[in-house]
N, C-alpha and C positions, 0 to 999 in steps of 0.2 A: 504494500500500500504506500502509495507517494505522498509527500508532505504537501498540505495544502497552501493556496496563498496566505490565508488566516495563520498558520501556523508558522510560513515563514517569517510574516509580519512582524509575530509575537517574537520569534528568535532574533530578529534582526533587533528590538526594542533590547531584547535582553542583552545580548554581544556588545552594541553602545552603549549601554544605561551603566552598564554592572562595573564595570571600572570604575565610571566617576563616583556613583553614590555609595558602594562599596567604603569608597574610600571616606566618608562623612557617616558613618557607623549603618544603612543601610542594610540589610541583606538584600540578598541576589532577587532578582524580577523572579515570581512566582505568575503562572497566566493563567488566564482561565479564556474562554470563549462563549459564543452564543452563535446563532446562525451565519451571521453577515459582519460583526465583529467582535473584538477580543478587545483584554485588557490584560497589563501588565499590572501587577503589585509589588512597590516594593517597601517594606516597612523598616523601623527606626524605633530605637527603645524613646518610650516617650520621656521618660526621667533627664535623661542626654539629649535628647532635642531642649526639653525645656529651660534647662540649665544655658543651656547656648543662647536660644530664642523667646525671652519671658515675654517680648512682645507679641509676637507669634500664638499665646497659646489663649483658648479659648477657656476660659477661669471656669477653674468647678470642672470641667467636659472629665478628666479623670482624675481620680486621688492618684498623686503623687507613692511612688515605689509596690503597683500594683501589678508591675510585669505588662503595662500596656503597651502598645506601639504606636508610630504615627504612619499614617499611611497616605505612600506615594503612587496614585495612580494614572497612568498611560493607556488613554483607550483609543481603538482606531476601529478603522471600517475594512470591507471584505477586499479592497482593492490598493491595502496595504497603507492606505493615508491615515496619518494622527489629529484625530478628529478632537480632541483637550485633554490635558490632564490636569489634574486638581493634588493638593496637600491637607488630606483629611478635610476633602469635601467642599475646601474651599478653591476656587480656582489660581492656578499655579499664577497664572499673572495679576489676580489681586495681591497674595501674599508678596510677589516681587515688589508692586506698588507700596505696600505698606511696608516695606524692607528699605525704599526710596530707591530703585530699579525700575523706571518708569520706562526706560527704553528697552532696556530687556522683558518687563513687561507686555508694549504693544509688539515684540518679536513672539514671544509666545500668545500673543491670541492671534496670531496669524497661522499658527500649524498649518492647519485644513488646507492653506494656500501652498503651501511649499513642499519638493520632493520629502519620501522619508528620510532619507540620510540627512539633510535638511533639514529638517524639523526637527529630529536628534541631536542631533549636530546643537541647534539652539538650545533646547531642553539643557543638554550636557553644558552649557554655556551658563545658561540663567542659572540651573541646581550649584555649580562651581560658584557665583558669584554669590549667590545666596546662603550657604551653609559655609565658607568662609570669612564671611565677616561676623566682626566679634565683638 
């Protein structure tokens, strides 16, 4: 049985994503699918996000040292494009805005617009600018 384009899609999200967020306490993209598109997940202890990001965290959403995570989602459609992804729900380019990333911001709500490597390519860009400042 051959790999589909949904499944390449998901692979090709993983291969890019897993270097960079990896490297910012992440685990690796976990995917899941549905008919016409897929999502990538990739999660973050929330205790070490918070610590980094107290702007970031939405008060109260978990008690602190409960093993929770924050989650990174990458979702696209069956023809391989990255249709948004969000940081625990909220979308990836408001978080850039309220980080003071406004141009990295209007770069991630253009995914939809741009090749996948491209759009990764940015992702990988905005997540690096974001999770390194301190």
């Amino acid at each position: 049985m051959g790999t589909t384009a949904l499944e390449e899609a998901a692979r090709q999200v993983c291969d890019v994503l897993n270097p960079t967020l990896t490297r910012y306490g992440f685990a690796g993209g976990q995917v899941g699918f549905a008919t016409d598109s897929f999502s990538v997940l990739f999660c973050a202890a929330y205790d070490d996000y918070v610590d980094v990001f107290p702007d970031l965290d939405d008060a109260g959403y978990y008690a602190a040292g409960n093993g929770a995570c924050i989650d990174l989602h990458v979702n696209g459609t069956a023809t391989g494009e990255l249709s948004d992804t969000d940081l625990e729900g909220t979308p990836l380019a408001t978080v850039l805005r309220t980080a003071g990333f406004p141009e990295l911001a209007e770069a991630v709500e253009r995914l939809h617009e741009l090749p996948p490597l491209d759009a990764l390519a940015t992702i990988a860009t905005a997540t690096s600018a974001l999770f390194t400042q301190r």
